[in-house]
Backbone as JSON Lines, residues from 0, in Angstrom:
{"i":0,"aa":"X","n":[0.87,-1.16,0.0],"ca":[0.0,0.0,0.0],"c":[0.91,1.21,0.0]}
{"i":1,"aa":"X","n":[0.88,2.23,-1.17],"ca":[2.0,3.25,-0.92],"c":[1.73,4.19,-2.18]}
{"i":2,"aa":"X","n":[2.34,5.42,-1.59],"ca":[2.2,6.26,-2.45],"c":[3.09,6.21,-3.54]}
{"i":3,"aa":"X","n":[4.39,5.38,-3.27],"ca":[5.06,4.97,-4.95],"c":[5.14,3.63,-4.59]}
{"i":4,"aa":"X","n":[5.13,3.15,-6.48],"ca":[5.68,2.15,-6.27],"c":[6.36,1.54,-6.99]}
{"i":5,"aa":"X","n":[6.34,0.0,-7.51],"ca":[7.62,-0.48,-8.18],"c":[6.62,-1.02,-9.41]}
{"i":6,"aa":"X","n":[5.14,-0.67,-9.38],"ca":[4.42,-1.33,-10.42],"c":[4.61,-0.7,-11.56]}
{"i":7,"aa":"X","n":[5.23,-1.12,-12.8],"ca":[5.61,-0.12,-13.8],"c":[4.29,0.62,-14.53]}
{"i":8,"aa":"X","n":[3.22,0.06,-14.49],"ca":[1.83,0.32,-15.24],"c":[0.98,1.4,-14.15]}
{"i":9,"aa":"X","n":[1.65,2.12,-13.37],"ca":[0.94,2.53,-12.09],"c":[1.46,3.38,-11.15]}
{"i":10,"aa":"X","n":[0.94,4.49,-11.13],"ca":[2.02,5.71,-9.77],"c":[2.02,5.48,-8.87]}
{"i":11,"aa":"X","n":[0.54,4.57,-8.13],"ca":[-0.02,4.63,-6.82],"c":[-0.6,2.89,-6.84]}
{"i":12,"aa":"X","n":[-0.91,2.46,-5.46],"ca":[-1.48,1.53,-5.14],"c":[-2.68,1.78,-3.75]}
{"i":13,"aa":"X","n":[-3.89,1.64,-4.15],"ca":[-4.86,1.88,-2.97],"c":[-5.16,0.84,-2.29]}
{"i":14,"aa":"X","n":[-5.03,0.41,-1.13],"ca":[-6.34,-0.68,-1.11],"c":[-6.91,-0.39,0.2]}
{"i":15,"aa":"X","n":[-8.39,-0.1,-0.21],"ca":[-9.88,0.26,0.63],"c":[-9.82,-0.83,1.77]}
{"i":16,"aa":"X","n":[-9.18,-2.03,1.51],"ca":[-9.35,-3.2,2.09],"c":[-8.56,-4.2,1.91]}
{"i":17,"aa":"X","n":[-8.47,-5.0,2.85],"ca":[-7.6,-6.51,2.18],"c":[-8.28,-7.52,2.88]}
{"i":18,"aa":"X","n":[-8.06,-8.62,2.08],"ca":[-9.02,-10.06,1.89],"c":[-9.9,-10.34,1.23]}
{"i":19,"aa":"X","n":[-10.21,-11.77,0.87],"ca":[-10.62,-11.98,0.21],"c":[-11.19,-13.2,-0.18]}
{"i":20,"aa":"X","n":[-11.93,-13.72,-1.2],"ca":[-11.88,-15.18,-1.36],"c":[-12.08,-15.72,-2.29]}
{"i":21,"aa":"X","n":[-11.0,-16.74,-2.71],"ca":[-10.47,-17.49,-3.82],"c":[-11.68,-17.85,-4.53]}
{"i":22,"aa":"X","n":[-11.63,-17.47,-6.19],"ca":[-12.4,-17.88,-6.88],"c":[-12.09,-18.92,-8.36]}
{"i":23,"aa":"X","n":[-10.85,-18.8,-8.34],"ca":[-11.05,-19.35,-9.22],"c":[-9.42,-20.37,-9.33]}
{"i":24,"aa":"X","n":[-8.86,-21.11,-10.15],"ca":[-7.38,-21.91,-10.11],"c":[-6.13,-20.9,-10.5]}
{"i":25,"aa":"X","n":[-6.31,-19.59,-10.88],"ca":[-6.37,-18.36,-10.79],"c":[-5.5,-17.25,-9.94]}
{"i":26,"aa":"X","n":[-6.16,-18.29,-8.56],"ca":[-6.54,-17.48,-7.28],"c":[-5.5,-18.31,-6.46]}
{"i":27,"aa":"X","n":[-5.08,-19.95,-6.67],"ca":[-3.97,-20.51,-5.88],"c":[-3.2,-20.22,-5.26]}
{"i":28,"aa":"X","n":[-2.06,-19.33,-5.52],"ca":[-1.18,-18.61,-5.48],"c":[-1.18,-17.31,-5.09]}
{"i":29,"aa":"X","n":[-2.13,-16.87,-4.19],"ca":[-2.26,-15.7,-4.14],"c":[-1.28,-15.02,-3.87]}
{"i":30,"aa":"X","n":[-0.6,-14.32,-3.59],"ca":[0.11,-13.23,-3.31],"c":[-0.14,-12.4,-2.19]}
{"i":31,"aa":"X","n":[-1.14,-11.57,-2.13],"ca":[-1.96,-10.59,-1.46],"c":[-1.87,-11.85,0.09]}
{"i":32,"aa":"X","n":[-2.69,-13.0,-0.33],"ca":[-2.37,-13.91,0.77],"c":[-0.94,-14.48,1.4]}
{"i":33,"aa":"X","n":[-0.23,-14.63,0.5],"ca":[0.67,-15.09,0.82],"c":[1.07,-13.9,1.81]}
{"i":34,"aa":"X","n":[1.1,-12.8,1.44],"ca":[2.01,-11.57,2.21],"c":[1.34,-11.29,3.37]}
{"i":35,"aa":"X","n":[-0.05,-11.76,3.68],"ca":[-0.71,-11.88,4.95],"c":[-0.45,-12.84,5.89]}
{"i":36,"aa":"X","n":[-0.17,-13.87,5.35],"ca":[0.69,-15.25,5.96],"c":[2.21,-14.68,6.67]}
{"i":37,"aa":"X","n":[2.46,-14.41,5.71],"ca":[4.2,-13.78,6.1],"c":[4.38,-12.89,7.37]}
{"i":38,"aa":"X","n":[3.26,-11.38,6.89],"ca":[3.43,-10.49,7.94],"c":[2.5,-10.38,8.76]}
{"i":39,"aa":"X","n":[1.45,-11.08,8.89],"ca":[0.66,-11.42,9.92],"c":[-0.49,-10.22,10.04]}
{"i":40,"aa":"X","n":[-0.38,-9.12,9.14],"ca":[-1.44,-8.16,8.87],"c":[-2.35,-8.42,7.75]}
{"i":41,"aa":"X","n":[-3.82,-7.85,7.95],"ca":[-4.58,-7.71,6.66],"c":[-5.63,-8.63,6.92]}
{"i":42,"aa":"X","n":[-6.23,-7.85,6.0],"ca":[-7.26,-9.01,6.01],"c":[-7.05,-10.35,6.03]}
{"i":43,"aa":"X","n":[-8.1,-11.34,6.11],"ca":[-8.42,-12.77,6.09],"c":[-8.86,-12.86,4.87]}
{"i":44,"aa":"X","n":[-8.5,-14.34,4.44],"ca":[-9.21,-14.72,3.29],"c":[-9.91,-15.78,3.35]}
{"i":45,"aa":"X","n":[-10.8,-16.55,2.25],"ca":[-12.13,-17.04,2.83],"c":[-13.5,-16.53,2.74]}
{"i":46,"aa":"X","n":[-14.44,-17.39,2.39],"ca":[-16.24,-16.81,2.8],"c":[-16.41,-16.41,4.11]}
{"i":47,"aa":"X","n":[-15.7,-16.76,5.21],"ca":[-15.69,-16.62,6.16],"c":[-14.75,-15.55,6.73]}
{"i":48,"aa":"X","n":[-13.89,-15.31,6.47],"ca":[-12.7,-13.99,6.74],"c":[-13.29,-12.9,6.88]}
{"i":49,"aa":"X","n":[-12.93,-12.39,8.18],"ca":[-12.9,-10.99,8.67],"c":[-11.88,-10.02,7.55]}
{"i":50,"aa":"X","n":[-12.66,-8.87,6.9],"ca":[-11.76,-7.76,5.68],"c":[-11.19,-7.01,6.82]}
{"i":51,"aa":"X","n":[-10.3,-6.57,6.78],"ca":[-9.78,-4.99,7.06],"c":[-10.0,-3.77,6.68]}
{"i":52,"aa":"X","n":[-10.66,-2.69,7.08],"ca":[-10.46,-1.76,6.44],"c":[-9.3,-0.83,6.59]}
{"i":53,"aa":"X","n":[-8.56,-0.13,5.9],"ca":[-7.71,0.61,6.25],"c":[-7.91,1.94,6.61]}
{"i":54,"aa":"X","n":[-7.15,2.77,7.22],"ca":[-7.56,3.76,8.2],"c":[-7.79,4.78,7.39]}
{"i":55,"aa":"X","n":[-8.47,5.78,8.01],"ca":[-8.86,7.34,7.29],"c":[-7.9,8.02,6.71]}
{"i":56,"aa":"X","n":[-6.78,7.79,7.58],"ca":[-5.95,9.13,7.27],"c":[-5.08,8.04,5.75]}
{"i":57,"aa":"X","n":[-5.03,7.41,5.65],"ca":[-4.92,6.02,4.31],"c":[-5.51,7.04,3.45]}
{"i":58,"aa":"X","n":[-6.95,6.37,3.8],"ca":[-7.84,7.37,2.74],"c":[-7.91,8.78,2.6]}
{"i":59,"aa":"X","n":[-7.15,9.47,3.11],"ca":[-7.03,10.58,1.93],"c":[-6.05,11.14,1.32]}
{"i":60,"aa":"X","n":[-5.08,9.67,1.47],"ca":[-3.71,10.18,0.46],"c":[-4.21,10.05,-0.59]}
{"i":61,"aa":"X","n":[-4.96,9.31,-1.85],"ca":[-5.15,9.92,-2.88],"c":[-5.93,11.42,-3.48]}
{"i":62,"aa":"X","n":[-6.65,11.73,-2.28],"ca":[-7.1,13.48,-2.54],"c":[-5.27,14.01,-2.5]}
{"i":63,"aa":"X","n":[-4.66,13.77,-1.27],"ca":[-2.67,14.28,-1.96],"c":[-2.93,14.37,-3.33]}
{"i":64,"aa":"X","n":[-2.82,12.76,-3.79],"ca":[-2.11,11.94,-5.35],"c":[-3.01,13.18,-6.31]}
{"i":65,"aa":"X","n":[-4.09,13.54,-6.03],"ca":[-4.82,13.64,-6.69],"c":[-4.92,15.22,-6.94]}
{"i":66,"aa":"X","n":[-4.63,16.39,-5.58],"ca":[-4.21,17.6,-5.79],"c":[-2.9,17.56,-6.71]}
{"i":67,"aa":"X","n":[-1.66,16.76,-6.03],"ca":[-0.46,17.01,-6.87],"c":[-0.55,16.41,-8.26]}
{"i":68,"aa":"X","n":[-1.23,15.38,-8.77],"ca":[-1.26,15.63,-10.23],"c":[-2.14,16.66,-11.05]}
{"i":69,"aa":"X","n":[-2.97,17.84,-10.68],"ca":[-3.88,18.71,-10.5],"c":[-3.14,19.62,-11.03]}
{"i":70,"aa":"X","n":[-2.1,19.98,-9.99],"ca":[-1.69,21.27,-9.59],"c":[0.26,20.88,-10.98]}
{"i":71,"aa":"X","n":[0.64,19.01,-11.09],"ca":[1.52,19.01,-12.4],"c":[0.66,19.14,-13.53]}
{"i":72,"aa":"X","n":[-0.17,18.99,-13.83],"ca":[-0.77,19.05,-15.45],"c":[-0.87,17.54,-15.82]}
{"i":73,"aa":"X","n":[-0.86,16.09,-14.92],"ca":[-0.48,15.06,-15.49],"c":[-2.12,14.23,-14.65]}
{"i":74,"aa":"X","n":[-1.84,13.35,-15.22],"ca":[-3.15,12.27,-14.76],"c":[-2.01,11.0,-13.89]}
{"i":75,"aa":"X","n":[-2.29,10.9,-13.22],"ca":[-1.8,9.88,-12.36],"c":[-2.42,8.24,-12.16]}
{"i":76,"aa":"X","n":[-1.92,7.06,-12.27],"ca":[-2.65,5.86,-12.09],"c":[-2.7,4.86,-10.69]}
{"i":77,"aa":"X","n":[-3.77,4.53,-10.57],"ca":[-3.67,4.06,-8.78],"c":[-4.26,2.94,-8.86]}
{"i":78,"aa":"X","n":[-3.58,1.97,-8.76],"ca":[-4.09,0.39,-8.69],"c":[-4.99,0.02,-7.57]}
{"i":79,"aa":"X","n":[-6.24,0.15,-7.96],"ca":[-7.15,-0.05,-6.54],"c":[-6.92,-1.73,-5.95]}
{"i":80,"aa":"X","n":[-7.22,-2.24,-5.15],"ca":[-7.26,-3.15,-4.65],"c":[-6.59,-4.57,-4.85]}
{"i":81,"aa":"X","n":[-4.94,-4.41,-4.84],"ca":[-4.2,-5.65,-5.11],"c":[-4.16,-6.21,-3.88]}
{"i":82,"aa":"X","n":[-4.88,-5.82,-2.66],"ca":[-4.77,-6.82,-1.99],"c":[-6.48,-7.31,-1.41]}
{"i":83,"aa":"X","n":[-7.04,-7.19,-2.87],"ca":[-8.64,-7.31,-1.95],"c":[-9.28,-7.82,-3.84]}
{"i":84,"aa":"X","n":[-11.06,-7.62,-3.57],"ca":[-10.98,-7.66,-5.26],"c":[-12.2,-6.69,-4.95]}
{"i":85,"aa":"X","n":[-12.51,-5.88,-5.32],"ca":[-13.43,-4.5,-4.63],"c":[-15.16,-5.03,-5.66]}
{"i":86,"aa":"X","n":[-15.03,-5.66,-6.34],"ca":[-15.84,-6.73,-6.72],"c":[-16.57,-8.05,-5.96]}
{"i":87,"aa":"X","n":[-16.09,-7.99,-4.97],"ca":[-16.05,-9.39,-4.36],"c":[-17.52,-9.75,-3.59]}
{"i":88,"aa":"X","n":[-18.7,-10.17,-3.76],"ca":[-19.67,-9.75,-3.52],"c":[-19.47,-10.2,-1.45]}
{"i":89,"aa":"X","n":[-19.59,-9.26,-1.1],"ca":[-19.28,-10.19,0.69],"c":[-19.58,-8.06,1.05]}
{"i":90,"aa":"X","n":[-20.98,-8.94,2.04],"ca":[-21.25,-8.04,2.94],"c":[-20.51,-6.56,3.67]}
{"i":91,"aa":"X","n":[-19.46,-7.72,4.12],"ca":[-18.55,-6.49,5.07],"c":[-17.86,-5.43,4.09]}
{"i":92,"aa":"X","n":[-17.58,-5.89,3.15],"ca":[-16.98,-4.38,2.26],"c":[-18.08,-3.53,1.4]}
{"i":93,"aa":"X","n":[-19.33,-4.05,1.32],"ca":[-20.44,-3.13,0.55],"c":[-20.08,-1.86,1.22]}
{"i":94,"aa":"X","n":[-19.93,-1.32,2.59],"ca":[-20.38,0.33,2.73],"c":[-19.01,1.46,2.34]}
{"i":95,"aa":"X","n":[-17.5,-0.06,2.66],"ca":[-16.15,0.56,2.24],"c":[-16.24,0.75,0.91]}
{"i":96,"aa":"X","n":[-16.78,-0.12,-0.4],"ca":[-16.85,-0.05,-1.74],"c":[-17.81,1.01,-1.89]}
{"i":97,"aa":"X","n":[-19.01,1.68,-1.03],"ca":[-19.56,2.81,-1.81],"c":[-18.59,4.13,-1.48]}
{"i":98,"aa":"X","n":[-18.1,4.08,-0.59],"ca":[-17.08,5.19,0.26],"c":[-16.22,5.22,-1.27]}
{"i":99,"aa":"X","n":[-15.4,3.88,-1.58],"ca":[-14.26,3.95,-2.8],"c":[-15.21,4.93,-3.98]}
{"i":100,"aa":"X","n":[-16.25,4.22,-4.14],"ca":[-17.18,5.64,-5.57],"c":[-17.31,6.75,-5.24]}
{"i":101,"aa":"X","n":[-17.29,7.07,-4.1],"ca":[-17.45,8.4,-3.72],"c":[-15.85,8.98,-3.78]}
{"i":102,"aa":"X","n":[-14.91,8.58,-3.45],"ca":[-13.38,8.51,-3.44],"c":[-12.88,8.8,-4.91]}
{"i":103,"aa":"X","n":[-13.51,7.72,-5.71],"ca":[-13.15,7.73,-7.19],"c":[-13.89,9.25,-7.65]}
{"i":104,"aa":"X","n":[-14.95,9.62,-7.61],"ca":[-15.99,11.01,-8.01],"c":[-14.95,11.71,-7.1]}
{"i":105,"aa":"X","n":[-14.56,12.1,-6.17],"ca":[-13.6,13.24,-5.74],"c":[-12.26,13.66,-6.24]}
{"i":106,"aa":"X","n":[-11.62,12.38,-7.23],"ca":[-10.37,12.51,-7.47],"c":[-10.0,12.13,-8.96]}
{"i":107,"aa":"X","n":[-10.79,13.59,-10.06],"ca":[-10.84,13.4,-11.24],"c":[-9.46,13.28,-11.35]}
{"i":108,"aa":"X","n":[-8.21,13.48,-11.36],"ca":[-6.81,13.59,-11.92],"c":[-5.9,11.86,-12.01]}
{"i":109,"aa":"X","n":[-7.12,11.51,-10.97],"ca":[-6.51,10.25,-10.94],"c":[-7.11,8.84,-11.88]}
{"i":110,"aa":"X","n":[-6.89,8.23,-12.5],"ca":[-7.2,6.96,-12.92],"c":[-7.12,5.85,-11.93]}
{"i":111,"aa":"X","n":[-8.09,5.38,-11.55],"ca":[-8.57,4.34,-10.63],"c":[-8.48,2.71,-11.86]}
{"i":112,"aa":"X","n":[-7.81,1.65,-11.18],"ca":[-7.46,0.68,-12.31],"c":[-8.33,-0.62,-11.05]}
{"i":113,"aa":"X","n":[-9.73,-0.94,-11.74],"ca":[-9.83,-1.97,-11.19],"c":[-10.35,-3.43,-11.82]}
{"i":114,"aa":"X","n":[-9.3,-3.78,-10.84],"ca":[-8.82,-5.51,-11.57],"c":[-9.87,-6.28,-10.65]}
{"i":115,"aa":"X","n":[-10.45,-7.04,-11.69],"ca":[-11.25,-7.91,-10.77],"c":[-11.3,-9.59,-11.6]}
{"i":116,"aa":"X","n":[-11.75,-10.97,-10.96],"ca":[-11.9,-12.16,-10.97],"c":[-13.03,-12.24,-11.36]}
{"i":117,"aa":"X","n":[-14.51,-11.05,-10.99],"ca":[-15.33,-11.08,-10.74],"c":[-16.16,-10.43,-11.46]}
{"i":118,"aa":"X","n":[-15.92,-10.02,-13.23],"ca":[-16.58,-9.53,-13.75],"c":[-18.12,-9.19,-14.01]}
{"i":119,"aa":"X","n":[-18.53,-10.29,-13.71],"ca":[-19.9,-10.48,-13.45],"c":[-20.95,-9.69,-12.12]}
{"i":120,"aa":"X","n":[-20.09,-9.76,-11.09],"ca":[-20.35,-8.74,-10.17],"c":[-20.68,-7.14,-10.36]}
{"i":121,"aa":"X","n":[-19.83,-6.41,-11.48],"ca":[-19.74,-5.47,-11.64],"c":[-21.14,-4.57,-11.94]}
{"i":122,"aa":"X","n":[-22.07,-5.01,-12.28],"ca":[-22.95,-4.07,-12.93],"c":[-23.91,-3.84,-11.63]}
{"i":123,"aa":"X","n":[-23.83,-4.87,-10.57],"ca":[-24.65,-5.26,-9.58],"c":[-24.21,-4.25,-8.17]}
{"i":124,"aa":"X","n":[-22.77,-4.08,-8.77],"ca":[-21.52,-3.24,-7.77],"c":[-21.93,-1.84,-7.6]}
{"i":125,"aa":"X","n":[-21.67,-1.28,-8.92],"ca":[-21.47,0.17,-8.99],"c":[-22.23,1.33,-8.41]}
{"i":126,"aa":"X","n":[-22.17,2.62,-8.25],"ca":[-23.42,3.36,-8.07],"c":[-24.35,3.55,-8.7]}
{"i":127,"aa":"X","n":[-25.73,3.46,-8.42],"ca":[-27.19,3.72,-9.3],"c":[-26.56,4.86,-10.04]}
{"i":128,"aa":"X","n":[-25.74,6.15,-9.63],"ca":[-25.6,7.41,-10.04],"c":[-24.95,6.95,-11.21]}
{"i":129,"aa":"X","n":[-24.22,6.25,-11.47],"ca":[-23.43,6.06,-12.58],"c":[-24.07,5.2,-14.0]}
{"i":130,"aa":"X","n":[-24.86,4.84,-13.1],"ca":[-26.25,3.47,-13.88],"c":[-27.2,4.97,-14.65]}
{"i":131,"aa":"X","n":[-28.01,5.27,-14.25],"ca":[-29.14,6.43,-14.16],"c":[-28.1,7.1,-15.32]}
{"i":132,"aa":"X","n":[-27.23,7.69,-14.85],"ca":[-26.2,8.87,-15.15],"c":[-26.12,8.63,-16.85]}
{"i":133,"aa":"X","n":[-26.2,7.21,-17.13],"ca":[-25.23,6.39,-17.86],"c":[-23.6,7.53,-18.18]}
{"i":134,"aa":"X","n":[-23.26,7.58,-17.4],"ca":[-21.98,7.95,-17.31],"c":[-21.11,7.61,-16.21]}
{"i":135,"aa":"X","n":[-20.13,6.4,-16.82],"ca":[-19.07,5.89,-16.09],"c":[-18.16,6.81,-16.58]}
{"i":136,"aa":"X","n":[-17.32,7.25,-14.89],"ca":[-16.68,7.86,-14.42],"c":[-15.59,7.55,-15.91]}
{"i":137,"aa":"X","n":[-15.2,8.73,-16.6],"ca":[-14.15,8.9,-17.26],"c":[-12.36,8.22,-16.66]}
{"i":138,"aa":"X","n":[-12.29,8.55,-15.17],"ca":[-11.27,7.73,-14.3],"c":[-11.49,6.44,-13.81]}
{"i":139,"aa":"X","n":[-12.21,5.7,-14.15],"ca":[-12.57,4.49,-13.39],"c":[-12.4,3.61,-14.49]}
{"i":140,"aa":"X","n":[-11.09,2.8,-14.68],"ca":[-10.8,2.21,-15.51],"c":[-11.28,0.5,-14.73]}
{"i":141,"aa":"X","n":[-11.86,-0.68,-15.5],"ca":[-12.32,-1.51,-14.97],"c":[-11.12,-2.2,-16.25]}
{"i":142,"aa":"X","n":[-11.1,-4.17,-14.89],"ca":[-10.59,-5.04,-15.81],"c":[-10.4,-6.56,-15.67]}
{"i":143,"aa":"X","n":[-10.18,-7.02,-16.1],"ca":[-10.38,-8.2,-15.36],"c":[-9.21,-9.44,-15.69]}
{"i":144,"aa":"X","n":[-8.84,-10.53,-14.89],"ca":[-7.82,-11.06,-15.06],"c":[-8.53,-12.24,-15.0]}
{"i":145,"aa":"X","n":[-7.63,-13.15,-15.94],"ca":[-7.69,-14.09,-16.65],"c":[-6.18,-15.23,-16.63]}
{"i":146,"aa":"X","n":[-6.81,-16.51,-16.27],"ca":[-5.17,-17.19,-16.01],"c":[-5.37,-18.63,-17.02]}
{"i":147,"aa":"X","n":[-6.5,-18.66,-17.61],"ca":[-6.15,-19.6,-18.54],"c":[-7.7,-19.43,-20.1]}
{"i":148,"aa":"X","n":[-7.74,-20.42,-21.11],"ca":[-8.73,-19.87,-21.97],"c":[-10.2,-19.9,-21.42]}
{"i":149,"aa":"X","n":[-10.37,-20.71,-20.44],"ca":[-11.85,-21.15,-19.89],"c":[-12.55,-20.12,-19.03]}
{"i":150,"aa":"X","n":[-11.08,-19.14,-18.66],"ca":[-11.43,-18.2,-17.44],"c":[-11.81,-16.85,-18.87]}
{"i":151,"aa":"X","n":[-11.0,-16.89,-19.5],"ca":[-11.14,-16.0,-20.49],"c":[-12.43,-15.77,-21.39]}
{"i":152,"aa":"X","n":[-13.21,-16.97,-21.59],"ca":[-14.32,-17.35,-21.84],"c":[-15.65,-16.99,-21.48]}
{"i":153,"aa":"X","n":[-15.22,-17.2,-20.07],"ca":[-16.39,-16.41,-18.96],"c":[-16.16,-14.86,-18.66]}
{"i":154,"aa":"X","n":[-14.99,-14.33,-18.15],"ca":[-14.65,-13.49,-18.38],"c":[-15.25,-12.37,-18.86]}
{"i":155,"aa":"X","n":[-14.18,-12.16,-19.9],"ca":[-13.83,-11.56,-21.15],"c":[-14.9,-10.69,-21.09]}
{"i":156,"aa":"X","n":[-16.18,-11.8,-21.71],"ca":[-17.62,-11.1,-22.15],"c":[-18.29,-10.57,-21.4]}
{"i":157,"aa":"X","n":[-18.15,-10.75,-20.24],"ca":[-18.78,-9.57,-19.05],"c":[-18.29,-8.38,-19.1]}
């Protein structure tokens, strides 16, 4: 979680939350998990796992990210949720994921990149405002990952 980082596709990394739960052969290997194993912080993963939310003052380093690319003339990119999937349909993060739309609508300069397993979730996710609006947020880049052709299949077309 940091205001730089080493992701070459990306200025920033957010995450609203961490944990999660494995969906797909995909998902084995997690990473995000693994580094929860290691350092003993973060969310849980699982149907059953307690999320984390991360703290306030977290949340408003991208209003920072988001004045200082404002005030350079540049658009900045912020990998939302590599350690969560902000898609993930599970109770405990619905009120943190409307907070993130409201987050994303405050911080036009920034490009919000979200990767999800869970394409299908998405239309069910978003704000009515953006539904109604029919206008998705110009910064709210959506996407989805794919680890073999079968996943790509299902995928893809969502």
């Amino acid at each position: 979680m940091a205001e730089q980082t080493g992701i070459e596709w990306c200025d920033h990394t957010f995450n609203p939350w961490t944990g999660c739960t494995k969906v797909s052969p995909g998902c084995r290997n997690c990473y995000a998990e693994t580094l929860r194993a290691r350092f003993g912080h973060g969310g849980e993963w699982g149907p059953n796992g307690v999320r984390t939310r991360t703290s306030e003052s977290y949340w408003r380093q991208p209003l920072k990210w988001d004045r200082a690319a404002a005030d350079a003339g540049v658009r900045r990119r912020v990998f939302c949720a590599s350690l969560a999937d902000v898609f993930e349909d599970n109770l405990q993060v619905a009120p943190w994921r409307n907070a993130l739309w409201t987050l994303i609508d405050q911080t036009p300069h920034l490009d919000w990149l979200l990767l999800t397993k869970r394409p299908e979730d998405i239309s069910d996710m978003i704000p009515l405002s953006w539904i109604f609006n029919a206008a998705w947020p110009a910064n709210a880049w959506v996407g989805t990952s794919v680890e073999n052709q079968e996943q790509a299949d299902k995928r893809i077309p969502e």
